[in-house]
C-alpha positions as CSV (number, residue, x, y, z in Angstrom):
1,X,-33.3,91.5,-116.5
2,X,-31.7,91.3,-113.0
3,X,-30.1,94.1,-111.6
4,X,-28.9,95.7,-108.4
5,X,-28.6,98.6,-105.8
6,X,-26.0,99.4,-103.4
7,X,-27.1,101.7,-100.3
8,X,-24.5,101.8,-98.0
9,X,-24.0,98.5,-96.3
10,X,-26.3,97.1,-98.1
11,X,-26.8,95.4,-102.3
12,X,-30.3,94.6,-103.1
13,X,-31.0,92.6,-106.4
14,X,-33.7,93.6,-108.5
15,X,-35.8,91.0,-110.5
16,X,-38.0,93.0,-113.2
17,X,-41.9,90.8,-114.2
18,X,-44.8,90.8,-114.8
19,X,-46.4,92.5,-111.8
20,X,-47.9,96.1,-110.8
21,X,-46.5,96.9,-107.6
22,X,-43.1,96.3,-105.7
23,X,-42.5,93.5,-103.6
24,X,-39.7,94.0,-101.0
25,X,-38.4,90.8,-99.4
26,X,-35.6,90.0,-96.9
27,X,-34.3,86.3,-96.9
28,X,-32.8,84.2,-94.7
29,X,-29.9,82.8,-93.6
30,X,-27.6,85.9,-94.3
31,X,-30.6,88.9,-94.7
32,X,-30.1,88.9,-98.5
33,X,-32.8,91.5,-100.2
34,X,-34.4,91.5,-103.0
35,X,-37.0,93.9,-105.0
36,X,-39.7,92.4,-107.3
37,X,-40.3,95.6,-109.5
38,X,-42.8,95.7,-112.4
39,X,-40.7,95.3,-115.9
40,X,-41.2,98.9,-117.3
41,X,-40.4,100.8,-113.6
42,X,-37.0,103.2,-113.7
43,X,-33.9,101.7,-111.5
44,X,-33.8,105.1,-109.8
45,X,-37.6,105.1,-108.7
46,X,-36.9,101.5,-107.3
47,X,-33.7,103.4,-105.0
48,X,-35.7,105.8,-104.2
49,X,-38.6,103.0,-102.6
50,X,-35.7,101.1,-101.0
51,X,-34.4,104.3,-99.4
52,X,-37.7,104.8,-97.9
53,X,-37.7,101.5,-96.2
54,X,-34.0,100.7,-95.2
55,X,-34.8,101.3,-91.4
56,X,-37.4,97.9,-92.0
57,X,-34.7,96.4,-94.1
58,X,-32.4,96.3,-91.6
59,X,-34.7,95.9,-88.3
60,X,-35.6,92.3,-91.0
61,X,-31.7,92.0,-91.4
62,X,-31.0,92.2,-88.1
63,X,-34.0,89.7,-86.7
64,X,-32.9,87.0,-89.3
65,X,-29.1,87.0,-88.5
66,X,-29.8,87.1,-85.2
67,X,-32.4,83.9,-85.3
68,X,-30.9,80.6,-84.3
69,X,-31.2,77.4,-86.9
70,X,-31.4,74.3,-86.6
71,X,-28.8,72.1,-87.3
72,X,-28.9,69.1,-90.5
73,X,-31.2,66.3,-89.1
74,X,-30.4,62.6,-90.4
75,X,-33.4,61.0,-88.8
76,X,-31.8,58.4,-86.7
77,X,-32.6,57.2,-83.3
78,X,-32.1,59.9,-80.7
79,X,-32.3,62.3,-82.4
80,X,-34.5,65.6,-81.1
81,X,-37.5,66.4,-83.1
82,X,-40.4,68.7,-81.8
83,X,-44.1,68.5,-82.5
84,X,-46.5,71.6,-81.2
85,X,-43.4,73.1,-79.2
86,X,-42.8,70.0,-77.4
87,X,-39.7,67.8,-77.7
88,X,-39.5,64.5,-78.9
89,X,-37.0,61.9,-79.8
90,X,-37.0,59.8,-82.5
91,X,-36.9,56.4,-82.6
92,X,-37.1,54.3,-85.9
93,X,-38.6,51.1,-86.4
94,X,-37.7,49.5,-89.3
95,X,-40.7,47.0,-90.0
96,X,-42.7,45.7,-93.4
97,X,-45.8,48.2,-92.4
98,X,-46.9,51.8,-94.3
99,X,-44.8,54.1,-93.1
100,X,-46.3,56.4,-90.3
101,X,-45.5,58.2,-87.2
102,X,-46.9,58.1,-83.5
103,X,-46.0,60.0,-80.9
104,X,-45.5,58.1,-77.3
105,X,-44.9,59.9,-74.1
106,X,-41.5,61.4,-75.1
107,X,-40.6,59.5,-78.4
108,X,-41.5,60.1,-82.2
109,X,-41.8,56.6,-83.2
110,X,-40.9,56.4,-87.3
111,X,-42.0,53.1,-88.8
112,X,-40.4,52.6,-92.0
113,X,-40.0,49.6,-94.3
114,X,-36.5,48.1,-93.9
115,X,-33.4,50.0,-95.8
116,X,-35.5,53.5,-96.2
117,X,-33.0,56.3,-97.1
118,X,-32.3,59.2,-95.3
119,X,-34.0,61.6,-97.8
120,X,-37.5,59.3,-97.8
121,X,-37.7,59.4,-93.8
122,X,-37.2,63.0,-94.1
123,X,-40.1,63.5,-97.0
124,X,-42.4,60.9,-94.7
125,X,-41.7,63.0,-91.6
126,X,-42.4,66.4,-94.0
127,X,-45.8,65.2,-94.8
128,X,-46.7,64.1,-91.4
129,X,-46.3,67.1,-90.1
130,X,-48.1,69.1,-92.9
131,X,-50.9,66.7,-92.2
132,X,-50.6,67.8,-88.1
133,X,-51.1,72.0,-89.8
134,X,-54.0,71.5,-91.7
135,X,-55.6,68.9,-89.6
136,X,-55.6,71.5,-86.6
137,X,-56.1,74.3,-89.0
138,X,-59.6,73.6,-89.9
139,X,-61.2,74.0,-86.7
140,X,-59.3,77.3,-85.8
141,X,-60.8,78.6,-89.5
142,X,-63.8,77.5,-88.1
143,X,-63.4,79.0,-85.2
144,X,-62.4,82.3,-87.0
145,X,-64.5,82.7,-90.2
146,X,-68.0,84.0,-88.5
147,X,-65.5,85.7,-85.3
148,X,-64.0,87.7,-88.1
149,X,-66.8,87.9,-91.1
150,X,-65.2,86.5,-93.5
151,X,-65.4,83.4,-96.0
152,X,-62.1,81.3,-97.0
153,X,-62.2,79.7,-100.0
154,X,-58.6,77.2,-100.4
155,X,-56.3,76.3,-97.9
156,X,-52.3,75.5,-98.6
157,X,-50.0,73.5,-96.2
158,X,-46.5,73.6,-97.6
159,X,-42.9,74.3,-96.4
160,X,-41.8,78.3,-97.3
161,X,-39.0,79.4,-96.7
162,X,-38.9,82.7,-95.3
163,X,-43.1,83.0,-94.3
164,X,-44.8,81.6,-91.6
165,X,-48.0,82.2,-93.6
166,X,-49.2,84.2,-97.0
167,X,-52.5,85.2,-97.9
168,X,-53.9,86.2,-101.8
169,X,-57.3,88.2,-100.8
170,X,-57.9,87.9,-104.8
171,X,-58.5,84.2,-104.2
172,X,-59.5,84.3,-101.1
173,X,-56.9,81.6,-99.9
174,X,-54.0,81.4,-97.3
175,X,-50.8,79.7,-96.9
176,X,-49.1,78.2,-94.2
177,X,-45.7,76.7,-93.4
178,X,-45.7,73.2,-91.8
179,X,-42.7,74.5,-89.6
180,X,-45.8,75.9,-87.7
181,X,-46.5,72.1,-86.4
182,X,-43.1,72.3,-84.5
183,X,-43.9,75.9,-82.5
184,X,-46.1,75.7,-79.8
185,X,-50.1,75.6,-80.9
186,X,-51.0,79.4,-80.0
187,X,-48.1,80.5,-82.6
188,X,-50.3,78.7,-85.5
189,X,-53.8,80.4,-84.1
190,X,-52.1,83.6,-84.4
191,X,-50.9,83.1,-88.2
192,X,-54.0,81.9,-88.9
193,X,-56.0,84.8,-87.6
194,X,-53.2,86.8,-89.0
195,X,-54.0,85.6,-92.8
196,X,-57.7,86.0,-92.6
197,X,-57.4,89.7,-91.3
198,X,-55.5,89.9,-94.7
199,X,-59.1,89.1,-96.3
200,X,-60.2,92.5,-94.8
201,X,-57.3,94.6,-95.0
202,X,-54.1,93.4,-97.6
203,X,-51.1,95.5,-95.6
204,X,-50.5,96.1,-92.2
205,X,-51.7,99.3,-91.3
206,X,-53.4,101.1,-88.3
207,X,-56.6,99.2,-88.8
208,X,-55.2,95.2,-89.5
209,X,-53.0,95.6,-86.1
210,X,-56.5,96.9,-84.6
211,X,-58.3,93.7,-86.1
212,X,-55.6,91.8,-84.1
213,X,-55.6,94.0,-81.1
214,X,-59.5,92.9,-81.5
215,X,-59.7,89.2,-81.8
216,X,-55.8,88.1,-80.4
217,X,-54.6,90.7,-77.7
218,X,-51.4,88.7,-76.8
219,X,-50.5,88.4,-80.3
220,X,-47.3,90.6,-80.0
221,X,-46.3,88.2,-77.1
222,X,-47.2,85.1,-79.2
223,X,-45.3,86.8,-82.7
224,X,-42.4,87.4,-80.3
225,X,-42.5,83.7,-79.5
226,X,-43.0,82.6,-83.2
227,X,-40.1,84.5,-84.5
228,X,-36.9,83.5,-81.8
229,X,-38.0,80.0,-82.0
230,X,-35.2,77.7,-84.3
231,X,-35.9,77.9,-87.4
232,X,-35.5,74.9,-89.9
233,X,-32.0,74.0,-91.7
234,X,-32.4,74.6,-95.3
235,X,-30.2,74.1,-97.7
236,X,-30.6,78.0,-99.6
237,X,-30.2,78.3,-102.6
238,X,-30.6,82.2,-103.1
């Protein structure tokens, strides 16, 4: 059952399932937080855990109010798109073809079959760009398997909503957001490297930011890149 916590400026919701440890998670646009707790853990305990940790959740707070958005695209001519961290503009051809995508010089050409809504050249453009992460994924896990010693089992390309990346060491599989085909190409090497360190060491302690220290040693820089770049309108529905 739901439930929250008020500690001084701040209300965190508490969702109560099926887990063994506490997830702590700060979500755009407005910072909202949020506590994944395991069902049978005491409401004070969980206070307790969010006291310990309300410097991070407001340094999160802070980052994600302070992160510009983008604004609603409707996928017209003109209109500014960007692929690897370079700007493009669209220009839509309507034309009895399989819809696709090239990019010339400065324009994102969208051909689309004549009368195509709004919502179906945003799904086409979604999947073109999910193909652009995994297709330059694979040689960067490639690249980073035998660098790194370690084996990947499943890739996932998919839009998320408040990670760049994810990693489940379990499974021995990563994540990543297809936002990361808009950011310039070294901001996807990092979160790639990133999520395979998490096959070594699940948190970020003393010796993960050594593995990155290690393999990446601009990765700060490049992070610091990653995260004051636009980030994506979304509707949210939190």
């Amino acid at each position: 059952m739901p439930a929250q916590l008020s500690l001084t400026d701040i209300t965190i919701d508490v969702v109560f399932k099926p887990i063994k440890n506490v997830h702590l998670s700060v979500h755009p646009p407005d910072g909202h937080v949020r506590i994944s707790a395991p069902g049978k853990m005491a409401l004070d305990t969980i206070r307790v855990y969010a006291i310990t940790r309300l410097e991070w959740i407001r340094r999160q707070r802070r980052r994600i109010l302070a992160q510009a958005r983008e604004t609603a695209r409707d996928y017209v001519d003109r209109e500014s798109h960007y692929v690897w961290g370079k700007r493009y503009l669209l220009k839509v051809v309507e034309i009895e073809v399989a819809p696709s995508i090239e990019l010339r010089h400065s324009e994102a050409v969208l051909a689309t079959r004549p009368g195509t809504s709004t919502e179906r050249r945003e799904a086409i453009l979604a999947a073109w760009y999910r193909d652009q992460v995994r297709r330059a994924t694979m040689p960067l896990i490639a690249k980073w398997e035998p660098r790194l010693g370690v084996s990947l089992d499943r890739l996932f390309v998919q839009r998320m909503k408040t990670r760049w990346g994810s990693c489940n060491p379990l499974r021995r599989s990563i994540r990543l957001n297809t936002e990361l085909a808009k950011k310039p190409p070294e901001c996807l090497e990092y979160i790639v490297v990133h999520e395979l360190a998490h096959l070594l060491v699940p948190n970020h302690n003393e010796r993960f930011h050594g593995i990155l220290d290690a393999s990446l040693p601009g990765w700060r820089q490049t992070r610091q890149t990653l995260n004051s770049a636009p980030l994506a309108h979304e509707a949210w529905t939190l």
